[in-house]
VEXGUVEX-785556 format. One record per residue (C-alpha): residue in three letters; residue number from 1; y, x, z. Coordinates in steps of 0.1 Angstrom, whole numbers, plus 2048, in hexadecimal, padded with zeros to 3 digits. Example, Ala and Ser with C-alpha at 12.3 -4.5 7.8 and 13.67 -1.06 7.14 Angstrom:
<pts>
[pt 'ala', 1, [7D3, 87B, 84E]]
[pt 'ser', 2, [7F5, 889, 847]]
</pts>
This chain:
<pts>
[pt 'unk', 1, [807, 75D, 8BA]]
[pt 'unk', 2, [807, 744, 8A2]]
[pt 'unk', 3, [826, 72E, 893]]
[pt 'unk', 4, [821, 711, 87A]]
[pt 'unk', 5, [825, 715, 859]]
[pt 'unk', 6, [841, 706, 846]]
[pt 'unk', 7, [844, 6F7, 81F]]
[pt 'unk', 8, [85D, 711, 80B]]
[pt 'unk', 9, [853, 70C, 7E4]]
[pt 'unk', 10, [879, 705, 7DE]]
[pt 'unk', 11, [87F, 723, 7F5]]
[pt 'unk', 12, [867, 737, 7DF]]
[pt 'unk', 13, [879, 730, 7BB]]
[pt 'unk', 14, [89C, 739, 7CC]]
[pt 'unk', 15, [890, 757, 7DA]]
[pt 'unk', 16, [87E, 760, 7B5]]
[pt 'unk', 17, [89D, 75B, 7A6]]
[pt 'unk', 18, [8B8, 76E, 7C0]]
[pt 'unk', 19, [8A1, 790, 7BE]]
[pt 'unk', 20, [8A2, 78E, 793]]
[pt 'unk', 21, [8C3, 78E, 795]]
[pt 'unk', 22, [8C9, 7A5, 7B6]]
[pt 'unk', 23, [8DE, 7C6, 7B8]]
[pt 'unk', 24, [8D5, 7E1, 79C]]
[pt 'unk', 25, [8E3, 801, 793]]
[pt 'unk', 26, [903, 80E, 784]]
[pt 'unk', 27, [90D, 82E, 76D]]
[pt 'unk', 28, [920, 835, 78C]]
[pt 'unk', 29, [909, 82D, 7AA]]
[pt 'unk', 30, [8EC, 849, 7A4]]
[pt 'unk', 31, [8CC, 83D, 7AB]]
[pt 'unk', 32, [8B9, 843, 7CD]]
[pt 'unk', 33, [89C, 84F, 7B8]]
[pt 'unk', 34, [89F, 863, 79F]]
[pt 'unk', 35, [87F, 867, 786]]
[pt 'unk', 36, [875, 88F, 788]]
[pt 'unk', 37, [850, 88E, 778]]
[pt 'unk', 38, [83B, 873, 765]]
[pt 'unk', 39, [815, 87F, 762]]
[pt 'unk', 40, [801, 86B, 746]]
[pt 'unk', 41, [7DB, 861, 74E]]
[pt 'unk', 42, [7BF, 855, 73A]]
[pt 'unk', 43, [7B5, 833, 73E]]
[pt 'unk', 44, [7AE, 810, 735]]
[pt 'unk', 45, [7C8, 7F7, 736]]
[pt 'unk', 46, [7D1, 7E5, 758]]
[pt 'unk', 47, [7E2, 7EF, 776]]
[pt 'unk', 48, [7DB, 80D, 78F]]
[pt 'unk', 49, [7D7, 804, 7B3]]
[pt 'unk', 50, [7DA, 81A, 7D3]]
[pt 'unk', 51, [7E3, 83F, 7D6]]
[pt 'unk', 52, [7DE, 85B, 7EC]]
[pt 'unk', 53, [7EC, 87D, 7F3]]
[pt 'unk', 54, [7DF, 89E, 7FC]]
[pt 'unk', 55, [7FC, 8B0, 809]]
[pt 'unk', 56, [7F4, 8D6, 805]]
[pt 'unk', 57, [7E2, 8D3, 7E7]]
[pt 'unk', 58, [7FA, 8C0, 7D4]]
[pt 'unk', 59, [7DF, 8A8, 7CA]]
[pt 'unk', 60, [7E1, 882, 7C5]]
[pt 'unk', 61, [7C4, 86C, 7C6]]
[pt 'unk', 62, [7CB, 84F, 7B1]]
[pt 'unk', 63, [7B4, 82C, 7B0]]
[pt 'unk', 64, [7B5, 827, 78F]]
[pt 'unk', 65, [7A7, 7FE, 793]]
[pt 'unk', 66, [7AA, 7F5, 76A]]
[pt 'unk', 67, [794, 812, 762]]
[pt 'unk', 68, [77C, 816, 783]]
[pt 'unk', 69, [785, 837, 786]]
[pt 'unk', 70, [792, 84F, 7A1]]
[pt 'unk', 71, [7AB, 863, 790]]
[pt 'unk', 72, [7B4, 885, 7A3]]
[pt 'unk', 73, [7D5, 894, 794]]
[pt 'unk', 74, [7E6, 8B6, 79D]]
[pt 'unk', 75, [805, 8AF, 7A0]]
[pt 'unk', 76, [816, 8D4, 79F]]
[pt 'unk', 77, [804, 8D4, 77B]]
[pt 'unk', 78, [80E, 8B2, 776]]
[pt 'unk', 79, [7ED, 8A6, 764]]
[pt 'unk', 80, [7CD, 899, 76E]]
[pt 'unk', 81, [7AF, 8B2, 778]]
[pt 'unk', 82, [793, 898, 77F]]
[pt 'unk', 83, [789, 875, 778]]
[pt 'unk', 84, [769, 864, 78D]]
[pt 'unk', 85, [75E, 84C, 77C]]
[pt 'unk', 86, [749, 82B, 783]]
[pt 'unk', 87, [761, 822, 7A0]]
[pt 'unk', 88, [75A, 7F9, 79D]]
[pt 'unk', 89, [77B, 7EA, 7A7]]
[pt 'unk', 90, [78C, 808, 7B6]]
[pt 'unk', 91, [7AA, 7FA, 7D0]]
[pt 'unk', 92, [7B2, 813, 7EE]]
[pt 'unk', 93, [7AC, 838, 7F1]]
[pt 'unk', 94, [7B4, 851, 80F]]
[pt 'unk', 95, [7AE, 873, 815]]
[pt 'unk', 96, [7A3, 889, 836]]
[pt 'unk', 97, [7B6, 8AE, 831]]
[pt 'unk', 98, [7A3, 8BA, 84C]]
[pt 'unk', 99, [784, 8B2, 83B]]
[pt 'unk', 100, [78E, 8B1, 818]]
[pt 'unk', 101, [77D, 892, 813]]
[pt 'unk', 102, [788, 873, 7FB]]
[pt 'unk', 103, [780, 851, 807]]
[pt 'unk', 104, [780, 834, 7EC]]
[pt 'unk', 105, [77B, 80E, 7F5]]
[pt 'unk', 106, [76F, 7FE, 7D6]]
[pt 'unk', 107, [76E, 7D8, 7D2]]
[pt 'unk', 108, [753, 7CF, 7B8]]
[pt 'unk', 109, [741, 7E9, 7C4]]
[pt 'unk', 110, [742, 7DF, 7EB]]
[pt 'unk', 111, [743, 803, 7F7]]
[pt 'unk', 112, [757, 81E, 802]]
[pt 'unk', 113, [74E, 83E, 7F1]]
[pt 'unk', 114, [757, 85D, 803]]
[pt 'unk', 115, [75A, 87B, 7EA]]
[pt 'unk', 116, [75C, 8A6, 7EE]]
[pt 'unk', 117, [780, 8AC, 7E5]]
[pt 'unk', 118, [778, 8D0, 7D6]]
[pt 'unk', 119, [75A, 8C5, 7C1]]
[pt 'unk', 120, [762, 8A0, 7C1]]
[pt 'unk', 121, [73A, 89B, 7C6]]
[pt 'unk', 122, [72E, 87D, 7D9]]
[pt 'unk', 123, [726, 87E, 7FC]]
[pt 'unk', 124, [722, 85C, 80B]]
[pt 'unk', 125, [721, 838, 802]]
[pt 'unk', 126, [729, 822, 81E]]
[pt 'unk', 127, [721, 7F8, 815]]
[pt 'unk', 128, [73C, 7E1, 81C]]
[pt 'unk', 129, [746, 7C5, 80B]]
[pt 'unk', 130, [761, 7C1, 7F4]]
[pt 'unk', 131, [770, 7DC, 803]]
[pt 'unk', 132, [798, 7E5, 7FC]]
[pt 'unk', 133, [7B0, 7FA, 80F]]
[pt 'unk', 134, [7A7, 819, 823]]
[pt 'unk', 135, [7B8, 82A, 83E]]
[pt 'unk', 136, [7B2, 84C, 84E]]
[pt 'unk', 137, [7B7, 853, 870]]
[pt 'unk', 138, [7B7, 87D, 876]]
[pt 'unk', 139, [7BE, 877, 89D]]
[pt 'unk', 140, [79C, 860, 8A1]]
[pt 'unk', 141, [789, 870, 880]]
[pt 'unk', 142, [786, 84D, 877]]
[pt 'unk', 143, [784, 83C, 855]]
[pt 'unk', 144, [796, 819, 856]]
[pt 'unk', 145, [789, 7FF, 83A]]
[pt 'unk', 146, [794, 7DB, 833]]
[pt 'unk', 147, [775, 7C8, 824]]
[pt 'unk', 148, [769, 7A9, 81D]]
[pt 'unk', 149, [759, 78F, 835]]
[pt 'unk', 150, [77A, 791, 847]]
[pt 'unk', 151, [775, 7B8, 857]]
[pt 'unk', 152, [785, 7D8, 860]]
[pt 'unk', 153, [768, 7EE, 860]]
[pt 'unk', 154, [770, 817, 871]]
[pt 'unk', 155, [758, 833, 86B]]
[pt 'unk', 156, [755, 85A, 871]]
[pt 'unk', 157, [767, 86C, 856]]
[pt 'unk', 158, [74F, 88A, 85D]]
[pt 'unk', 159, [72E, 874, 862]]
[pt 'unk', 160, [732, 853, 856]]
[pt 'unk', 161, [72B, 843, 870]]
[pt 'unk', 162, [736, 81F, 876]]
[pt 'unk', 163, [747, 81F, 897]]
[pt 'unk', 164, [751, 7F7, 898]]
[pt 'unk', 165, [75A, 7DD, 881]]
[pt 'unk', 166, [779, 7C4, 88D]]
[pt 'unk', 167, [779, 79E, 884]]
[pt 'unk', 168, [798, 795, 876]]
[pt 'unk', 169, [7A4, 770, 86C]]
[pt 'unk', 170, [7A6, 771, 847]]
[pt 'unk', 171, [79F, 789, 827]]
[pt 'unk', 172, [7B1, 7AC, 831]]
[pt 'unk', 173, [7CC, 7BD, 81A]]
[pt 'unk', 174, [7E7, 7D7, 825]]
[pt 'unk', 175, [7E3, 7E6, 846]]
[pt 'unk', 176, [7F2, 804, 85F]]
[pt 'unk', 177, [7E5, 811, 87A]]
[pt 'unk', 178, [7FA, 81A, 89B]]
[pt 'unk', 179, [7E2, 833, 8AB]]
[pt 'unk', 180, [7FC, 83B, 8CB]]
[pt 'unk', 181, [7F9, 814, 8D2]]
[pt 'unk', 182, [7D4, 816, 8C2]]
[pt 'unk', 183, [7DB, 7F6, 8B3]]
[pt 'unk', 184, [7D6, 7ED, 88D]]
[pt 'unk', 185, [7EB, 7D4, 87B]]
[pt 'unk', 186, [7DC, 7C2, 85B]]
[pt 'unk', 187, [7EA, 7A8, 843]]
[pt 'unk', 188, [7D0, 78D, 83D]]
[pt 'unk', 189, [7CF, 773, 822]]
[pt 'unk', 190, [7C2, 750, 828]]
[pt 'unk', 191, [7D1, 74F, 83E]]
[pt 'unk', 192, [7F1, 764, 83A]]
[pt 'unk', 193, [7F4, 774, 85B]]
[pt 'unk', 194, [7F9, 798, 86B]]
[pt 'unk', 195, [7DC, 79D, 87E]]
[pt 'unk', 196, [7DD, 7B4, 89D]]
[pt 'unk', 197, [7BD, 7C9, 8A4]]
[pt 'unk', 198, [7BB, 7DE, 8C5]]
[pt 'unk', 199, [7A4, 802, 8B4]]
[pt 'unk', 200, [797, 80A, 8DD]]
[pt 'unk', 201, [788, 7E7, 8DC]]
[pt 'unk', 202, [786, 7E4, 8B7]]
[pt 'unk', 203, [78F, 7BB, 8BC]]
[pt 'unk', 204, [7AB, 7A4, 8AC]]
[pt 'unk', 205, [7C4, 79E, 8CD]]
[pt 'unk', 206, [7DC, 78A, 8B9]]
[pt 'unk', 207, [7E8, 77A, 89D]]
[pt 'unk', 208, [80C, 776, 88C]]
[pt 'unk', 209, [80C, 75A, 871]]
[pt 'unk', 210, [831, 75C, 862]]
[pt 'unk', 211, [840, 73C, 85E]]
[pt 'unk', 212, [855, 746, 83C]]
[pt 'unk', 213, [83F, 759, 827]]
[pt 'unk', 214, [81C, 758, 819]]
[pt 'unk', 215, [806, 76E, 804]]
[pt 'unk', 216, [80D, 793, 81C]]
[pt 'unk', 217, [7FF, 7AE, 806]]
[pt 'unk', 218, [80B, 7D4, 80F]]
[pt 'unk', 219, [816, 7DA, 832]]
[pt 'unk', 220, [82A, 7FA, 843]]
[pt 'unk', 221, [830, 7FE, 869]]
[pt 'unk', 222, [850, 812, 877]]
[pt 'unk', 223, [83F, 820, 898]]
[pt 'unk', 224, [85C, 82E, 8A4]]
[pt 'unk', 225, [86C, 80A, 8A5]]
[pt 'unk', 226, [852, 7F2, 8A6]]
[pt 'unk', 227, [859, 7DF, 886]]
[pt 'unk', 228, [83F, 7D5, 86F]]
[pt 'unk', 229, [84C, 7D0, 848]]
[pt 'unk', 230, [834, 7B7, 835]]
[pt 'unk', 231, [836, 7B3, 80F]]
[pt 'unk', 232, [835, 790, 807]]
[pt 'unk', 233, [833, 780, 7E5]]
[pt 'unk', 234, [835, 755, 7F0]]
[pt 'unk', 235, [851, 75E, 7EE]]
[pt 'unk', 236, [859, 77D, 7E2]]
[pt 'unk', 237, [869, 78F, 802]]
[pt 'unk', 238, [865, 7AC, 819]]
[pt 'unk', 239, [861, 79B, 83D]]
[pt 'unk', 240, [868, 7B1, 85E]]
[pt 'unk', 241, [851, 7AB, 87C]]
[pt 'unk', 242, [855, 7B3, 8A1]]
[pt 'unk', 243, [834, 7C5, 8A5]]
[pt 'unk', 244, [82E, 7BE, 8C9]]
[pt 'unk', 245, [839, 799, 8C6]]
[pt 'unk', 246, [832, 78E, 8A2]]
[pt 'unk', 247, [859, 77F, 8A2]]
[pt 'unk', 248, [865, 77B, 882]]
[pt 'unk', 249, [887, 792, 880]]
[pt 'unk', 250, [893, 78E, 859]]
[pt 'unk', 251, [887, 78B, 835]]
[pt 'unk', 252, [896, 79F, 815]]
[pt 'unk', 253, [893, 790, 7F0]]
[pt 'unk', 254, [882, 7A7, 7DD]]
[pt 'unk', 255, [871, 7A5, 7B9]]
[pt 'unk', 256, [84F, 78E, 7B6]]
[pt 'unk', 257, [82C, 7A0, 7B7]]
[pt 'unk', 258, [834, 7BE, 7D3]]
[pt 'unk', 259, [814, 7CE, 7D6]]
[pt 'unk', 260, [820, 7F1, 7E7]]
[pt 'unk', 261, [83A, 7F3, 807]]
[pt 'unk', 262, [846, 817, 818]]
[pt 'unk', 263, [85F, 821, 82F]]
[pt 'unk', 264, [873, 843, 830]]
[pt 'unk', 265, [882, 845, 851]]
[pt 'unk', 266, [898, 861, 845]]
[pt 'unk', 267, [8AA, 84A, 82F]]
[pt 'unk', 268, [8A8, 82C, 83C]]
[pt 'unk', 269, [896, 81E, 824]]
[pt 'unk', 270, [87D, 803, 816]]
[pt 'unk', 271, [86C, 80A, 7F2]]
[pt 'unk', 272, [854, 7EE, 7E5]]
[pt 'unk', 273, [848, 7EE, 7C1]]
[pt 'unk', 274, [843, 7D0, 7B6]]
[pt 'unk', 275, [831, 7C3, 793]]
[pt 'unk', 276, [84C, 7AE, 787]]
[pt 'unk', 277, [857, 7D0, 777]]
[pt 'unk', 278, [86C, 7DB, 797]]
[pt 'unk', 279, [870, 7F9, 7B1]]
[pt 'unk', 280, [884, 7E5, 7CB]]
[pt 'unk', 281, [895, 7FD, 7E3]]
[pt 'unk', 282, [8A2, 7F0, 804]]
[pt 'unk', 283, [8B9, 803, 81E]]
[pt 'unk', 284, [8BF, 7FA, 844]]
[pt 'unk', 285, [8E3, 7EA, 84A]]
[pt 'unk', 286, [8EE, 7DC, 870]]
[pt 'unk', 287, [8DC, 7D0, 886]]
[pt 'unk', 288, [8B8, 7E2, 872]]
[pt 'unk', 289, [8B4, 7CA, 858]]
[pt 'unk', 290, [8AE, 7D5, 837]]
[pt 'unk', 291, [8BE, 7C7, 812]]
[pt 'unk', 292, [8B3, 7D1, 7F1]]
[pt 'unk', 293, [8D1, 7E9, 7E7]]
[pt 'unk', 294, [8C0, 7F4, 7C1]]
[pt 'unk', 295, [8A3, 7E3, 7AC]]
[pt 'unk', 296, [892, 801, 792]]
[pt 'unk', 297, [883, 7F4, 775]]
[pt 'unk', 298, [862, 7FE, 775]]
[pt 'unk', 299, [845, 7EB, 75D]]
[pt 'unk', 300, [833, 7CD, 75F]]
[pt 'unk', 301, [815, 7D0, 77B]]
[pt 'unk', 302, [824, 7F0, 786]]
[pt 'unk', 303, [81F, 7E7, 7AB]]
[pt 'unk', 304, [811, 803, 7C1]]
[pt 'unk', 305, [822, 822, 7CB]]
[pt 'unk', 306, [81F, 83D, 7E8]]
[pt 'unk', 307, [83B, 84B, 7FA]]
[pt 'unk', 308, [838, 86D, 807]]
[pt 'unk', 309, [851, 875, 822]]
[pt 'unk', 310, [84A, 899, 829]]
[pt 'unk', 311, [856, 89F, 801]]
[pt 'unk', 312, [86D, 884, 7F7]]
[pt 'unk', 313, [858, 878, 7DD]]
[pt 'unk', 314, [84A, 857, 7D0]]
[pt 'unk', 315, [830, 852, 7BA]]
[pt 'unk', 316, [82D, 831, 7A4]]
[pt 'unk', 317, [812, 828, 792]]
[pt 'unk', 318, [819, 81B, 76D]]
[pt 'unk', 319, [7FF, 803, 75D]]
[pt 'unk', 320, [7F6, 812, 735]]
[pt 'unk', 321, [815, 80D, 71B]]
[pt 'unk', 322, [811, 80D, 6F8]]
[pt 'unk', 323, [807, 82B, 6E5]]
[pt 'unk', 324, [7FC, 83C, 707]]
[pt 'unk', 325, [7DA, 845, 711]]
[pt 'unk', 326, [7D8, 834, 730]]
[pt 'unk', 327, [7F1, 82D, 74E]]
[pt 'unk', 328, [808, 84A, 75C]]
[pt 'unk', 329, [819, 853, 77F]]
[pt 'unk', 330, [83B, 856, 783]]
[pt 'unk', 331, [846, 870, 79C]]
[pt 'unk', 332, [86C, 865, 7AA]]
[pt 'unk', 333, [87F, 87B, 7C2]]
[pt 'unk', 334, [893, 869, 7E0]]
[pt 'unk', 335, [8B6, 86F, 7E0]]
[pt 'unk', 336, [8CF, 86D, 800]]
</pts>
């Protein structure tokens, strides 16, 4: 389904300037987060990109992008235990528990490097352009990437394989999958649209082009509902989708440069880390639309996260301050 577009630059400044100055915290008003562990890395200066978690072990797989590195930290020891190197424009990582493999899309590169996660050796190199973010699906065994040349490309976790590669309309960025519908949803830039890919047929069966927003970057899908929640920086908003329709349901001001976006269902709750130098956290009021209720200073370009429902937690990633050694993670714990 397609809508036109609309002109909203005036939109754009008044939205800048309503999420600067939106709701923050009082001495009497604890946070929702509160900060519980901060883990320094080495590194070069820049930003970190995407995240991954393996649950049991307590590990988190970190794309470090500034330094091409895959960073691996234990988090019970709170400190890093390995460091790939040589990872040319790292951007998404995911990990396969059941096969206790690491999956890395690197950008310069134009791979996805799949790695041992007990010796961290090398197993496979699989080509693909410009490739980004990477989703695993444990019901299917399949490895999800977004590349260039406009592409979704799946493969076999266990033999790398490549099982199909869907034609989207524009460079991919966030994406979720919805394996009970088998359908895939993936933000696209040029154009900004939420592209709809059916994984039996591995095809695009629709398009939703939002009339109020441009530049959709991170993505998170409520299954149980239906919603999609886009992160959208022209402007700077969290929009809500209908995911079987593409009808636009609301938007939320939120700080500029969002680059993260997760839900916890248990809370009710939005967090999108954005590189203004911002964790914006949203809760559900009537009617399911969310508002940002607290903005957490952060640090400039400190714009991905992971959320981990099972625990609670939520990582950020912190770009390298002065008279550090590189960037750090900040572990937060969820509050009620």
């Amino acid at each position: 389904m397609t809508t036109p577009r609309t002109t909203f630059a005036v939109t754009h400044m008044a939205v800048v300037l309503a999420a600067l100055s939106g709701p923050a915290v009082s001495a009497a008003d604890p946070a929702r987060l509160k900060l519980v562990q901060t883990i320094q890395l080495d590194g070069a200066e820049g930003r970190l990109d995407h995240f991954a978690l393996d649950v049991k072990g307590d590990r988190l797989f970190v794309a470090s992008l500034s330094n091409n590195s895959l960073d691996v930290v234990d988090l019970k020891a709170g400190k890093p235990v390995k460091q790939i190197p040589r990872q040319g424009k790292i951007q998404g990582v995911a990990y396969a528990p059941e096969l206790d493999r690491i999956f890395v899309g690197n950008g310069v590169d134009g791979v996805c490097n799949v790695f041992d996660g007990k010796t961290y050796e090398l197993l496979h190199t699989l080509k693909l352009p410009a490739a980004d973010n990477v989703r695993y699906n444990p019901g299917t065994g399949l490895v999800y990437v977004g590349h260039g040349e406009h592409a979704l490309t799946a493969f076999d976790a266990k033999t790398y394989e490549v099982k199909a590669t869907a034609k989207l309309p524009g460079q991919p960025e966030g994406f979720q999958l919805d394996p009970a519908r088998s359908r895939a949803y993936v933000n696209t830039v040029k154009p900004s649209a939420v592209a709809v890919v059916d994984l039996a047929k591995h095809e695009t069966v629709a398009t939703y082009v939002p009339a109020t927003a441009e530049g959709l970057y991170p993505m998170v899908l409520d299954r149980e509902t239906q919603r999609i929640y886009v992160g959208c920086r022209k402007p700077a908003v969290v929009l809500a989708l209908d995911a079987r329709t593409g009808k636009e349901l609301w938007t939320a001001e939120i700080p500029p440069d969002i680059d993260d976006l997760f839900h916890d269902a248990k809370r009710k709750r939005l967090y999108a880390s954005c590189g203004e130098g911002f964790l914006a956290i949203l809760e559900e009021k009537d009617g399911g639309r969310f508002e940002v209720v607290e903005k957490m200073p952060t640090t400039k370009l400190a714009r991905t996260c992971l959320f981990d429902p099972a625990s609670g937690r939520l990582f950020l990633g912190v770009s390298r301050q002065a008279g550090k050694p590189g960037p750090e993670i900040r572990v937060y714990q969820a509050r009620p």
